[in-house]
C-alpha positions in Angstrom: -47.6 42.1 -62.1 -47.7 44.1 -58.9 -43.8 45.6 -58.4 -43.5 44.8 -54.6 -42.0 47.3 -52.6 -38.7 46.6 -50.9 -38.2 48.7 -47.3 -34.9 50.3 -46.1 -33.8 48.5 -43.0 -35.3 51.3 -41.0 -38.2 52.1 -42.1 -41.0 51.6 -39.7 -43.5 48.5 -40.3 -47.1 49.3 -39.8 -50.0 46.9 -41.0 -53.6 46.9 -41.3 -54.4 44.2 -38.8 -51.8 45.1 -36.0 -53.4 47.7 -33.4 -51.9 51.2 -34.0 -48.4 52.1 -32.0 -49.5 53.2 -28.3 -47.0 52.2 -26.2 -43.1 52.6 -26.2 -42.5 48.8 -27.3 -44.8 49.0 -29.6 -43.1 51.7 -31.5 -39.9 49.7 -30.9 -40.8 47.0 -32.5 -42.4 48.7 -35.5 -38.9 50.3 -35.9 -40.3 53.7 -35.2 -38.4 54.6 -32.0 -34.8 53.2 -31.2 -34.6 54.3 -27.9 -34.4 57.7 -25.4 -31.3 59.3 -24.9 -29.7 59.4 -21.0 -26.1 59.8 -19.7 -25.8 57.9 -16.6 -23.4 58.9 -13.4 -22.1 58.1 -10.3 -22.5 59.7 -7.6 -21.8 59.6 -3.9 -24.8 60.2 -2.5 -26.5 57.2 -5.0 -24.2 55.1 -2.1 -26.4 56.3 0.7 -29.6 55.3 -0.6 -28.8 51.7 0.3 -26.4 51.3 3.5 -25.8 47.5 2.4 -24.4 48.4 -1.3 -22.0 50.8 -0.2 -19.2 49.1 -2.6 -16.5 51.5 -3.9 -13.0 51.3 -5.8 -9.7 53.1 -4.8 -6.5 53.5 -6.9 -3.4 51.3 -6.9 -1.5 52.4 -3.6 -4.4 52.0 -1.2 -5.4 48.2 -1.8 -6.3 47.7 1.5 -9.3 50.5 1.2 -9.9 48.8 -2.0 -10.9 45.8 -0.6 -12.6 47.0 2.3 -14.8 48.8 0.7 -15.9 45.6 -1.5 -14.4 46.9 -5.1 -14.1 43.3 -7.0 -11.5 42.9 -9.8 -12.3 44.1 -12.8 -15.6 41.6 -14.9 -15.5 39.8 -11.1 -13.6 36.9 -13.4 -17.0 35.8 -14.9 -17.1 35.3 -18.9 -18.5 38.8 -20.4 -22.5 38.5 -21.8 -23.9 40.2 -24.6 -27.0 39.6 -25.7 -29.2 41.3 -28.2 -33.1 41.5 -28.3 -34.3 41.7 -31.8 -37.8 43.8 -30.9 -40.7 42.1 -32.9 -40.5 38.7 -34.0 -37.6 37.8 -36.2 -37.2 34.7 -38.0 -33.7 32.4 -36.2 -35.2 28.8 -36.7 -34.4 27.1 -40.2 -33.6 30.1 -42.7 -30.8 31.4 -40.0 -30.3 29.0 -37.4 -31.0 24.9 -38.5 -33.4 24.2 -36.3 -34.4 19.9 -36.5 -35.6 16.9 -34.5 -35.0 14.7 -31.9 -31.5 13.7 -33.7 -30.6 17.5 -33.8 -29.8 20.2 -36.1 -29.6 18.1 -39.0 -32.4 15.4 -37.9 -33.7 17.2 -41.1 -37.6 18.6 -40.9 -40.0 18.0 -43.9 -40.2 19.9 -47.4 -43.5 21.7 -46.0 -41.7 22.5 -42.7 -38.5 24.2 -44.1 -41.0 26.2 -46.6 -43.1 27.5 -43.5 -39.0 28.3 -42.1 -38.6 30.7 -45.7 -36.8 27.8 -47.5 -37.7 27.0 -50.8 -37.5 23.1 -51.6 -34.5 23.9 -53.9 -32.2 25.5 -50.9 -33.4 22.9 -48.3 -30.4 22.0 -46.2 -31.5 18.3 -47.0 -30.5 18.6 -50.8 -27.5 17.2 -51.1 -25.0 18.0 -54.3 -25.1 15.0 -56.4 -21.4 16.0 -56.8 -20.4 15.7 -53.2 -23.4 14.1 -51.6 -22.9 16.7 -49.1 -25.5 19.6 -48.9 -24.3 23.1 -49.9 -26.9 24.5 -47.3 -25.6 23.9 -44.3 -22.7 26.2 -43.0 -20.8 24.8 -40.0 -18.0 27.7 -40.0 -19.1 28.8 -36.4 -19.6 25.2 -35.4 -23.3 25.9 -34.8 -25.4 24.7 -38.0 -26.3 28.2 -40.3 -28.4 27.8 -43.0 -25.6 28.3 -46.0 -27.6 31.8 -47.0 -28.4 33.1 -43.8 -28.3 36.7 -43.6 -27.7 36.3 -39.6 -24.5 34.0 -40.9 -23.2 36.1 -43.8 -23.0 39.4 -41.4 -20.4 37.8 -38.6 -18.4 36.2 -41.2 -18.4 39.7 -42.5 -17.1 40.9 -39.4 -15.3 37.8 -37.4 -11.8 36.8 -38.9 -11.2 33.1 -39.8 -8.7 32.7 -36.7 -11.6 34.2 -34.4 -14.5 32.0 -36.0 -12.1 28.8 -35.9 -12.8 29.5 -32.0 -16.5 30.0 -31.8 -19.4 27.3 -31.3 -22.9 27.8 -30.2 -26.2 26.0 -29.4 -30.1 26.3 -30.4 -33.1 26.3 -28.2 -36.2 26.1 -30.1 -39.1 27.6 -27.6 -42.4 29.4 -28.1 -42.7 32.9 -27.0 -45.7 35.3 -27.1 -45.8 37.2 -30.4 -45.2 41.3 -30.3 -45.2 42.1 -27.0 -42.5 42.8 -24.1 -44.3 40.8 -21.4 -42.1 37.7 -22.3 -39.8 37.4 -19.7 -37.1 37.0 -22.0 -33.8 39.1 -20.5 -31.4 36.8 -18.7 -29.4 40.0 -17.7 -30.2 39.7 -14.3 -30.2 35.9 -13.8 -26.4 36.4 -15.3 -25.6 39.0 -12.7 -27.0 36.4 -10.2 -24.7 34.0 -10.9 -21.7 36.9 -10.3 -21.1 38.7 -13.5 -20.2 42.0 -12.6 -18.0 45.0 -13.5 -16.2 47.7 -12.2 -18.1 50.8 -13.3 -21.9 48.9 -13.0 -23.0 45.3 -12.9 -25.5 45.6 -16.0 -25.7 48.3 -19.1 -28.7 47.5 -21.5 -29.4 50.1 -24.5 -33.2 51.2 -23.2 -34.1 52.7 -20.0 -36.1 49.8 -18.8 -35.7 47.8 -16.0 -34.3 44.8 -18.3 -31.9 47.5 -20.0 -33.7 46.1 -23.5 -37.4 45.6 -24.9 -38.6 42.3 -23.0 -39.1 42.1 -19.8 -37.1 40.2 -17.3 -38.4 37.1 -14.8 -39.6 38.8 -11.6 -37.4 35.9 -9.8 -34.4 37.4 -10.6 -34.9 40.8 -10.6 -32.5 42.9 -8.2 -33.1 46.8 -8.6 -30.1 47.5 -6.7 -28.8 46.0 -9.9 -30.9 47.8 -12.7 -29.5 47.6 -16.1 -27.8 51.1 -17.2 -28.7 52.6 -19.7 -25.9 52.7 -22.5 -27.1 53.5 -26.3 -24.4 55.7 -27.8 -20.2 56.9 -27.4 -21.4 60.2 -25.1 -23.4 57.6 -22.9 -19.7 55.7 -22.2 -17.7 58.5 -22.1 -20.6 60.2 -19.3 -20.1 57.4 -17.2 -17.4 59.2 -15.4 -16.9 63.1 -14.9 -14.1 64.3 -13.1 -15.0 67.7 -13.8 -12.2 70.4 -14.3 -10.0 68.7 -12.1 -7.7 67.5 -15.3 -7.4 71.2 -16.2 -5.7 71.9 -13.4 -3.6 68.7 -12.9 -2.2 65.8 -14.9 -3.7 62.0 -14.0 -1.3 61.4 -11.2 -1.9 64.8 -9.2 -5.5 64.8 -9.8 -5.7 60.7 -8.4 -3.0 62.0 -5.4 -5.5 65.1 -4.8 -8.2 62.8 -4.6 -6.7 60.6 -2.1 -5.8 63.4 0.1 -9.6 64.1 -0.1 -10.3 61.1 1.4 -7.9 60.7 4.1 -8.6 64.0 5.7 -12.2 62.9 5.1 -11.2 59.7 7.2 -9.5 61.7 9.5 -12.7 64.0 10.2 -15.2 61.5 10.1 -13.4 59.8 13.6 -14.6 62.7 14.8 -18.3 62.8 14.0 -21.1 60.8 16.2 -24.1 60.8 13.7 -26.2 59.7 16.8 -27.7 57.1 15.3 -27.6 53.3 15.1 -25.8 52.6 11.7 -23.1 55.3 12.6 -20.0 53.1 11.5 -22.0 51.7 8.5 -22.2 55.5 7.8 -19.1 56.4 8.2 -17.9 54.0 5.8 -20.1 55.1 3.1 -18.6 58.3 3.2 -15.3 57.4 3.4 -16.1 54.9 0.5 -17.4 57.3 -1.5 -14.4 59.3 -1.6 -12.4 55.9 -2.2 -14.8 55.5 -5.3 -14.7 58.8 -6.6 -9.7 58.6 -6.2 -10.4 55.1 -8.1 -12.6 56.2 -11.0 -10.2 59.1 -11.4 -7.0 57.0 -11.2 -8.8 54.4 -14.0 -10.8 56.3 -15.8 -10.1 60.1 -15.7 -9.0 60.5 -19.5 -12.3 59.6 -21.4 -10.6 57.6 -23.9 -10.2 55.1 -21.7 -14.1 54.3 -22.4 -14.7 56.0 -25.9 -15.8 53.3 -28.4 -14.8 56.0 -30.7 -11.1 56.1 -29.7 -10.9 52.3 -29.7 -8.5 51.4 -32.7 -10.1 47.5 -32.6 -14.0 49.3 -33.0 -13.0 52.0 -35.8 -10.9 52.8 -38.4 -8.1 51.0 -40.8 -8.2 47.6 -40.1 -10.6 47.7 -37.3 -13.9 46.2 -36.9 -16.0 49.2 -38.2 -14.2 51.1 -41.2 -15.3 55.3 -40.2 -17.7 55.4 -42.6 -19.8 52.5 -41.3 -19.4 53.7 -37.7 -20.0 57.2 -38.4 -23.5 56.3 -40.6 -25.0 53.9 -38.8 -26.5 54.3 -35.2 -27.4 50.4 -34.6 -22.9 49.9 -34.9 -22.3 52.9 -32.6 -24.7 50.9 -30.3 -23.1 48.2 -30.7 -19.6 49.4 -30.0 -20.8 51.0 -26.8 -22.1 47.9 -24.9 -19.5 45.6 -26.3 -16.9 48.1 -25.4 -18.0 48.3 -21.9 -18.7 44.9 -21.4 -16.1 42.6 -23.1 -13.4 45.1 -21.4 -15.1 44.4 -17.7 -16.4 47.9 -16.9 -20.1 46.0 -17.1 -20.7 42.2 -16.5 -23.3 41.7 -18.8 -25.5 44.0 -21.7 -28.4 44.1 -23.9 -28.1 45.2 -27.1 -31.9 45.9 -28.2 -32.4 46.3 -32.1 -36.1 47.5 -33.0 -38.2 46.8 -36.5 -37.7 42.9 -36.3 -41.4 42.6 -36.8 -41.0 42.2 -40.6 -43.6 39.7 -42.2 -44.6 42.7 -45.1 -45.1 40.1 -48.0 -41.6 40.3 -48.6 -38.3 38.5 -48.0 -35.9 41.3 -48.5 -36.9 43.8 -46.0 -36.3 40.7 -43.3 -33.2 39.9 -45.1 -31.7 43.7 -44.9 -32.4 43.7 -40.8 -30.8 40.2 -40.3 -27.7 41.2 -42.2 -27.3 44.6 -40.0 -27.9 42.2 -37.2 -25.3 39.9 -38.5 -22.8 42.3 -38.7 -23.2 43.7 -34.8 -23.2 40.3 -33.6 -20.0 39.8 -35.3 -18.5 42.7 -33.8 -19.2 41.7 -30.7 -17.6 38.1 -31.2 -14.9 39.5 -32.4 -14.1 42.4 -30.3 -13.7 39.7 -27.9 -11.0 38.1 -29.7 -9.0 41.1 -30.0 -9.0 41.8 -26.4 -8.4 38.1 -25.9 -11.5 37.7 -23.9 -14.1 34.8 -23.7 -17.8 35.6 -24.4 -21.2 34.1 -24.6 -23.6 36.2 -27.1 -27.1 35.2 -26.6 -30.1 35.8 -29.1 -33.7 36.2 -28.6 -37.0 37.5 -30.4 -40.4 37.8 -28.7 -42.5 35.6 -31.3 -41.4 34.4 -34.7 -42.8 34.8 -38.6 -43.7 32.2 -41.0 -43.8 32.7 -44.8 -46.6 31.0 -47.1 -44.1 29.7 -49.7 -44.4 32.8 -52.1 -40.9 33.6 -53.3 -39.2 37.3 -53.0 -37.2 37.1 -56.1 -35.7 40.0 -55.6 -31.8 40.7 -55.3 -32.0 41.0 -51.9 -35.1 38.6 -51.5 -32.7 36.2 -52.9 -35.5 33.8 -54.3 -36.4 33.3 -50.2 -39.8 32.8 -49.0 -42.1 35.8 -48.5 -42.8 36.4 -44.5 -46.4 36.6 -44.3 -46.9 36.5 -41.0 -46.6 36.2 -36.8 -46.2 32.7 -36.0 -44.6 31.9 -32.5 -44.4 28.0 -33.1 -41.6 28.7 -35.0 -39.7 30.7 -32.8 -36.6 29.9 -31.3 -32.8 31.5 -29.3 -29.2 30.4 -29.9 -26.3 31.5 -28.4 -22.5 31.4 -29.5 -19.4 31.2 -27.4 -15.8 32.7 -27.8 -13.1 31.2 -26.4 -9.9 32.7 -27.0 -7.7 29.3 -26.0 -10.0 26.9 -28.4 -13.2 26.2 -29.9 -15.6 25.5 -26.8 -16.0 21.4 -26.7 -19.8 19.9 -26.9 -20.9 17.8 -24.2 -21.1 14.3 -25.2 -18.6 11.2 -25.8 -19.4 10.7 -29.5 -20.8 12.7 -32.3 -24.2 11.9 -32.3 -24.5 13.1 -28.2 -22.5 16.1 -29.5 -25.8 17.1 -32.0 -28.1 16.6 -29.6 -26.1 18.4 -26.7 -26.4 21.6 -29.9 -29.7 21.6 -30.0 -32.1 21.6 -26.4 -35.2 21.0 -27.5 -36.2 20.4 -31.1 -38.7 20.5 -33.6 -42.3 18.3 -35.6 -41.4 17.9 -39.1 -43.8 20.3 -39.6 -41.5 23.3 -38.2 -43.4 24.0 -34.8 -41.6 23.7 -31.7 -42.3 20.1 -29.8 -43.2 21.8 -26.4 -43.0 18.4 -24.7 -39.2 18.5 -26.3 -37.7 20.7 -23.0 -38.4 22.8 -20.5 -37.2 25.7 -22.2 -39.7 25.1 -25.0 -43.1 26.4 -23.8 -41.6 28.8 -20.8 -39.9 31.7 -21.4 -39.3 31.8 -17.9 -37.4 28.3 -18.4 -36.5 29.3 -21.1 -33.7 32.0 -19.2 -33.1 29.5 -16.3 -31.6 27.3 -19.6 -29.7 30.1 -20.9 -28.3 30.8 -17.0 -27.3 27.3 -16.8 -25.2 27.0 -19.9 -23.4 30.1 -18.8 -23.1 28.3 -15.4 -21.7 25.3 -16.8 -18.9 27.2 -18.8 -17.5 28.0 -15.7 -18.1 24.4 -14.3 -20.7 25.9 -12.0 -23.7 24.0 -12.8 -23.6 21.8 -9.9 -24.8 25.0 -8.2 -27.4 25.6 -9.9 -30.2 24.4 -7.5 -28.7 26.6 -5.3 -28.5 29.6 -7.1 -32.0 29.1 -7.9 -34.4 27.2 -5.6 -37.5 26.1 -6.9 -36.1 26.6 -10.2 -38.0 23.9 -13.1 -35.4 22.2 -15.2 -35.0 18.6 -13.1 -32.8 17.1 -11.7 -29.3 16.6 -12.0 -29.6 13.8 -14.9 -31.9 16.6 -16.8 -29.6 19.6 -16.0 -27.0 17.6 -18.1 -29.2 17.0 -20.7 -29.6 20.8 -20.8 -26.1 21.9 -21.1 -24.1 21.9 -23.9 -20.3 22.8 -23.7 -17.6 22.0 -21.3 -16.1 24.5 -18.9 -14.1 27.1 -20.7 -13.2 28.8 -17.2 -12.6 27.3 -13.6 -12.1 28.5 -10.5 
């Protein structure tokens, strides 16, 4: 028999009937490019490119600057977002995610379905143990339905503690999306900001230098350039963020912050003295004076670099943290990882993408797939539970542009672990979740009984057959729906949704009866 050969987790996929790699998200998704490498500043001069964003911060004795020149507190009291965009295609429905019918997750599909999902017949999740009568392939740990085996599954538990998963539940959407390409309009990042996520270095990071901050594009509805993602892949692009030059050579934190105040009084003090001669000469005025309120506050906050390096961070790395060194030291996708959440679950961003490439993995195998999930796994735990050791909420969102489907062939493999082969692009499988941390109790479904409570988990579902019903939801045959779902569910944990309409007119989920049919948890936050 032909010896199949297995691939490291990231080596590039490159097949005989794809087109070759021309453009940059076609590398991504092949695994052969992880993204550019930028640092990303401030400066006062980006505040005079747009005389109606001039919004600044100032240290703790001025608050009265502080507001004026429209600094908001620190996240803008929105839950944090992370969400990653796994470049290619990946597998969530059935052999990660349970994915069912009408009923919900475990409205089970057929024998052939699951098979098309990677599940053999003998790991269905609707085997039950004759033992129990209970199947011992479904895994409810993070209240959202896991297949028991999935690799997505077994890398958060690696990573999330019992106390912080005891706190977690989630929700599926099973939706169609294009296969291999990044015109699905898939990022939510700026529908999130929309809705007043925001943070008190930048409103969005993302881990490419795209206008989404990731590898899918974002719906041209919501996009706000004034708001473009930055671009965060790495520790040096956090610790860039802010650069008080030399200035903490020569003084300790509190002289350099008083030094910069002085700055910006006598700057004040001048500036009453200056007629510009045009129009907007206040509004002008104010930009400069803001600017040297921004640049006393980011010295005040975050002048010793620490303050922002992932790599100092004893929850991200070392004994007992989330990352052990060797783990964070070997592997790039975890530094990532550490970087956006580290920025974003603390408030210093309101929302981030966390792009992971090579997710294109239908090689007539099971194991290469498997290998990428479980490193995927593993930085969605840390996320989740980064969260809970800062004692922060946070909804993680998930999302692949297309799906695979295997043929039934079986990777026997250690890490094929006896798992259907992928064999190919199939985007009627396809399908997001998301999961949400809440640090005061597991998030409560909407829904007065248990049956309402699966259907609330699952919007949307599945044909026996394991293609998406497209009739089933909005969301399940519009990507663009698809992200006005996702915005609505993060709406609705703040017990916003009743605003939705608002937020977005025109927008093509129904009325108020179908908006509630759409949401799935009750409000973890109020106003």
């Amino acid at each position: 028999m032909k010896k199949t050969k297995h691939l490291h987790p990231d080596s590039p996929l490159l097949f005989g009937d794809h087109k070759k790699p021309m453009t940059r998200r076609d590398f991504i998704s092949a695994g052969l490019k992880t993204g550019g490498h930028a640092v990303a500043g401030l400066s006062l001069y980006s505040l005079l490119a747009n005389p109606n964003k001039a919004n600044a911060a100032l240290s703790s004795d001025m608050e009265a600057l502080r507001d004026s020149c429209g600094i908001s507190a620190q996240g803008a009291g929105k839950i944090p977002f992370i969400s990653f965009d796994l470049a290619g295609g990946a597998n969530i429905s059935g052999s990660n995610v349970l994915v069912g019918g009408l009923g919900g997750q475990q409205d089970f599909l057929s024998t052939a379905g699951y098979s098309k999902l990677g599940i053999p017949g003998d790991m269905a999740p609707n085997i039950a143990n004759p033992d129990t009568m209970l199947s011992d392939f479904i895994n409810t740990d993070l209240g959202l339905a896991f297949h028991s085996d999935s690799a997505f599954l077994r890398g958060i538990l690696e990573k999330v503690s019992p106390e912080t998963a005891a706190n977690i539940n989630g929700a599926v959407i099973p939706s169609r999306s294009d296969n291999d390409t990044s015109n699905n309009p898939h990022n939510p990042m700026y529908a999130i900001a929309a809705a007043g996520a925001n943070g008190s270095l930048m409103p969005l990071i993302g881990s490419r230098n795209t206008d989404s901050g990731g590898n899918s594009m974002a719906p041209a509805s919501f996009i706000d350039l004034s708001k473009r993602p930055t671009k965060i892949d790495r520790p040096s692009d956090v610790t860039g963020l802010v650069d008080v030059g030399d200035l903490f050579e020569i003084f300790n934190k509190d002289d350099a912050v008083a030094v910069m105040e002085s700055i910006q009084r006598v700057s004040a003090q001048k500036m009453t003295q200056v007629n510009s001669q045009v129009t907007r000469d206040d509004v002008i005025k104010d930009m400069v004076n803001c600017g040297y309120v921004k640049s006393a506050d980011l010295t005040d906050r975050f002048g010793d670099p620490s303050t922002l390096d992932p790599s100092s961070d004893l929850d991200i790395v070392g004994d007992g943290a989330i990352f052990t060194n060797d783990e964070y030291n070997n592997e790039n996708e975890f530094q990532k990882t550490a970087s956006i959440m580290k920025l974003v679950v603390n408030g210093f961003s309101g929302a981030g993408t966390i792009t992971m490439g090579g997710f294109d993995y239908h090689t007539g195998d099971r194991s290469t797939g498997e290998l990428r999930d479980l490193r995927a796994g593993r930085c969605m735990g840390a996320c989740l539970e980064y969260a809970a050791r800062r004692n922060q909420p946070l909804m993680m969102y998930v999302f692949s542009d297309g799906s695979v489907a295997s043929n039934g062939q079986i990777d026997e493999s250690a890490d094929g672990r006896g798992k259907g082969q992928w064999t190919g692009d199939n985007s009627s499988t396809g399908a997001s979740f998301f999961l949400v941390y809440n640090p005061t109790g597991k998030p409560q479904l909407m829904g007065a009984t248990a049956e309402q409570n699966a259907i609330q988990q699952q919007i949307g579902f599945m044909r026996p057959d394991a293609s998406v019903e497209t009739a089933s939801a909005p969301s399940a045959n519009n990507v663009n729906l698809l992200v006005q779902t996702v915005l609505l569910n993060y709406m609705a944990l703040h017990g916003q949704q009743g605003q939705f309409s608002t937020l977005v007119p025109g927008q093509g989920l129904g009325n108020i009866t179908m908006l509630d049919s759409l949401t799935a948890f009750q409000p973890i936050i109020t106003a």
